[in-house]
N, C-alpha and C positions, 0 to 999 in steps of 0.2 A: 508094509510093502503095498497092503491092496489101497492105501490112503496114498502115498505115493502115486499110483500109477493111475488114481483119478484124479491127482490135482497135478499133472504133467498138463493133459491137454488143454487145462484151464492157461495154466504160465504162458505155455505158445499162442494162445488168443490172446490175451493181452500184449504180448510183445509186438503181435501182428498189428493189432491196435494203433499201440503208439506209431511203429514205421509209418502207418496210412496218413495220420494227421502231420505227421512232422512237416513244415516248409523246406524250399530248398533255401541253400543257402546264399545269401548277396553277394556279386562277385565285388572283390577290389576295387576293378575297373569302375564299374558302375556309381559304388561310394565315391570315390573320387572325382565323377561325371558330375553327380548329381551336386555337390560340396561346391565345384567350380561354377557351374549355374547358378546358384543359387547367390555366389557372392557379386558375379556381375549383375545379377539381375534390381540389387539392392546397390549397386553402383551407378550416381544418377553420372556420371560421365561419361560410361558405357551407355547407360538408357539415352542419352543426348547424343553421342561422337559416333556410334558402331550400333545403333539400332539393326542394321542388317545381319549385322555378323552375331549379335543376341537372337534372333531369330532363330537363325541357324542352329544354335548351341541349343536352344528351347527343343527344337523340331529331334537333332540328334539324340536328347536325352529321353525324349516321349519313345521315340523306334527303341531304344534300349530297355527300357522299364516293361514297356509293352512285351518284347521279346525277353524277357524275364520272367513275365507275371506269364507267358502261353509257352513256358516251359524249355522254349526253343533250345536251342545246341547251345550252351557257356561260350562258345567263340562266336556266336552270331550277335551276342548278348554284351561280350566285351568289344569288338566293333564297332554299334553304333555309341556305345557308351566312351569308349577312343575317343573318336568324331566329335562326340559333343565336350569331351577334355578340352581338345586342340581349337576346338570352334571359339570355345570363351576363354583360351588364352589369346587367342587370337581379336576376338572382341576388344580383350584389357589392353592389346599392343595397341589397337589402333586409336580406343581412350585415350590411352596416357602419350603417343606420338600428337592428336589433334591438341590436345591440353597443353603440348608445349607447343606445338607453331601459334596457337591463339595468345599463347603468353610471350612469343616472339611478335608478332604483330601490335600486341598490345605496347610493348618494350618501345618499336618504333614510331609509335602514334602517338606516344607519350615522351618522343624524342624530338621528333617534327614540329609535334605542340610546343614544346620547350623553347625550338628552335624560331618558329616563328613567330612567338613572342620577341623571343630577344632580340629579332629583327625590327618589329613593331615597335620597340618601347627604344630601340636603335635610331628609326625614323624619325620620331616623334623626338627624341632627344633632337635629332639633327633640325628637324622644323623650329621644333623651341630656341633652337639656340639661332639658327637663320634670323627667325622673329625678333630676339634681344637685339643681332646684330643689327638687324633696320630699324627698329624703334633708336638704339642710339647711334647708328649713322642719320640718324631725323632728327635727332638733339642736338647732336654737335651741328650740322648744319643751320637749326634753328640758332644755334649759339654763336655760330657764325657770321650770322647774318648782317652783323654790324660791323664786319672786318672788308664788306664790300668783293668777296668772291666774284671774278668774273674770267670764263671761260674762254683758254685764248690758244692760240698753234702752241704754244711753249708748255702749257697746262694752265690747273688753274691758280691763278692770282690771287695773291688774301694782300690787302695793305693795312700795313700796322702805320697809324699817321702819327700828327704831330704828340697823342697821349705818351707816345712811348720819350721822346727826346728832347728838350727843351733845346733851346739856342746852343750849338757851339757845343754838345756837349755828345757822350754816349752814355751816360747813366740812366738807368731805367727812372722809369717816375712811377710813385704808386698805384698809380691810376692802370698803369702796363701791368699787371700781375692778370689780373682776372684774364683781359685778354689774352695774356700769352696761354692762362689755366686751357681756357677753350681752345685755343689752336693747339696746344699739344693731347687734349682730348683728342680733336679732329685727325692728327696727325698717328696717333697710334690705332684709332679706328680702322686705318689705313694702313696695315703694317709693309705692301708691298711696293706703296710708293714711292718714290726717290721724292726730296726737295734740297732747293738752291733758296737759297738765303740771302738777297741781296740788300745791300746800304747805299741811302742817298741822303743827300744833302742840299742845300738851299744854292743860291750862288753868291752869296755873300763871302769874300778872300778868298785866299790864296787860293788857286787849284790843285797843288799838289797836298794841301791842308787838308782840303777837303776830300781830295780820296783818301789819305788814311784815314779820316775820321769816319766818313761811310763803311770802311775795311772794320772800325774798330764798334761799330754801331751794329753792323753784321755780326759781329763775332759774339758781343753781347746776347743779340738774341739766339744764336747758337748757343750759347752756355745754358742759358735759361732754357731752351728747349729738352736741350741732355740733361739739366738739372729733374725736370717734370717727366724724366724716361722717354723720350724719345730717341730712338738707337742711332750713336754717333756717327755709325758707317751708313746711313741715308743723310746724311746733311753734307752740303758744301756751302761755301759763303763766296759774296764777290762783292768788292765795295765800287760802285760806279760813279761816289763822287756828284759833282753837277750836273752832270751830261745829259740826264732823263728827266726835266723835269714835268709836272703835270700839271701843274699849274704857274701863274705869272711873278715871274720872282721879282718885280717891281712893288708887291705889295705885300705888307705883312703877312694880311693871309694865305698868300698866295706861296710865301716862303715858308710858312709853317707847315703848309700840303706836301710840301716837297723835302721836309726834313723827318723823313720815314722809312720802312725797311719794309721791302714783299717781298712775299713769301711765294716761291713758284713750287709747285704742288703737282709732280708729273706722273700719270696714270698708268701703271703696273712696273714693268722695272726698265723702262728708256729713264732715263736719266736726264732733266731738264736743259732747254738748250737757253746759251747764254744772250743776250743779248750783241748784238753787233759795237763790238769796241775793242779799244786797245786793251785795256789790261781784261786776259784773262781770266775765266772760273777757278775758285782755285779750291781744293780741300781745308777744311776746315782746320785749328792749328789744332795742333796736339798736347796732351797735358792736362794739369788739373785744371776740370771743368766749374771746379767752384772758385777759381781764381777770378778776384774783378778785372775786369778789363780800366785801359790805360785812361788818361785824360780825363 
């Protein structure tokens, strides 16, 4: 008993002991304060987007720790440690809202880009292709050049002369292929132009021989035009016979000038005017365009 009752007061001083050293305990709050800090703070999106509102969340979790470590009241303690929860949620919102308008700006910049490229390489197509079309609108004119083009109120004039027709006849001659190759070049270059097609002849017999035979001279070069693709519904023909000649039908050569067909060639979509005579312009005949013609 008498051992007992001297090691009583010893056990109360050690109990007193431990109570002294013990720490208090970390609120909730606080762990949870300091957890959310710590993860924005190693957020370089937050460290870039919401540096002010990371401030903040720093500053509230310092007053919290501080009123922790000086014992202050557990509600003064969960407070600012609240604060700095709400601070660097609020940090993360404004992170992750900046992270996506930058990824939406980026989306449109990368749309624009897109776009004005394909305007660019649009232009360029259209330049390049402009360019083709005047390098061979400048071919076929060079190609032309020996068909004697000249610009007149009607449009322009191509004369096909004596290569294409010998005496008395509407058969093409060998020699007519290449130049027709060229004028129907020329003539598609052109898709929006009308042409008239007209037949003449010398003044050697009959006059009414002779306009069918210009009618049927015409008509050949029509075939062979629409033969080389050029579109049916731009072509008319008119055979005018003697009536026009260009040179002196007293002399050979002078009736071999005049046993030829031109070609009126009228700029955008009027439709060529005919020459002042009886027999009308007339459309082209209908039918198989690879059929010979007559005589």
């Amino acid at each position: 008993m008498t051992r007992l009752r001297l090691a009583f007061p010893v056990l109360i001083m050690l109990l007193l002991g431990a109570c002294a050293t013990q720490q208090p305990t970390e609120s909730n709050m606080l762990a949870q304060a300091r957890q959310a800090v710590d993860e924005i703070e190693n957020n370089p999106d937050v460290v870039r987007h919401a540096p002010v509102a990371l401030r903040e969340a720093q500053e509230s979790l310092r007053q919290a720790e501080q009123s922790a470590q000086q014992g202050d009241d557990p509600r003064a303690t969960d407070h600012y440690a609240y604060l700095a929860l709400k601070r660097a949620q609020t940090a993360q919102a404004q992170a992750r809202r900046e992270v996506l308008a930058q990824s939406v700006r980026e989306a449109e910049q990368e749309r624009a880009r897109i776009q004005l490229e394909a305007r660019e390489r649009a232009v360029a197509r259209a330049q390049r292709e402009a360019e083709e079309s005047r390098q061979a609108l400048e071919e076929a004119q060079r190609q032309l050049a020996d068909l004697q083009p000249q610009q007149t109120e009607r449009g322009i004039v191509l004369t096909l002369g004596e290569v294409l027709f010998p005496f008395d006849s509407a058969e093409l001659q060998p020699g007519a292929h290449r130049a027709l190759d060229r004028l129907a070049s020329y003539l598609q270059a052109h898709p929006d132009h009308n042409i008239l097609v007209e037949g003449h002849t010398d003044a050697t017999g009959d006059a009414d021989y002779n306009q069918r035979l210009s009618e049927r001279r015409a008509e050949t070069v029509y075939r062979a035009l629409v033969q080389r693709g050029v579109d049916p519904s731009r072509l008319r023909i008119a055979g005018l016979g003697k009536d026009f000649p260009v040179a002196d039908n007293s002399t050979p050569s002078g009736r071999s000038q005049n046993r030829r067909v031109e070609v009126v060639v009228a700029e955008g979509n009027t439709p060529p005017t005919r020459r002042e005579m009886q027999q009308a312009t007339r459309p082209a005949p209908a039918g198989d365009v690879t059929r010979q013609p007559r005589g």
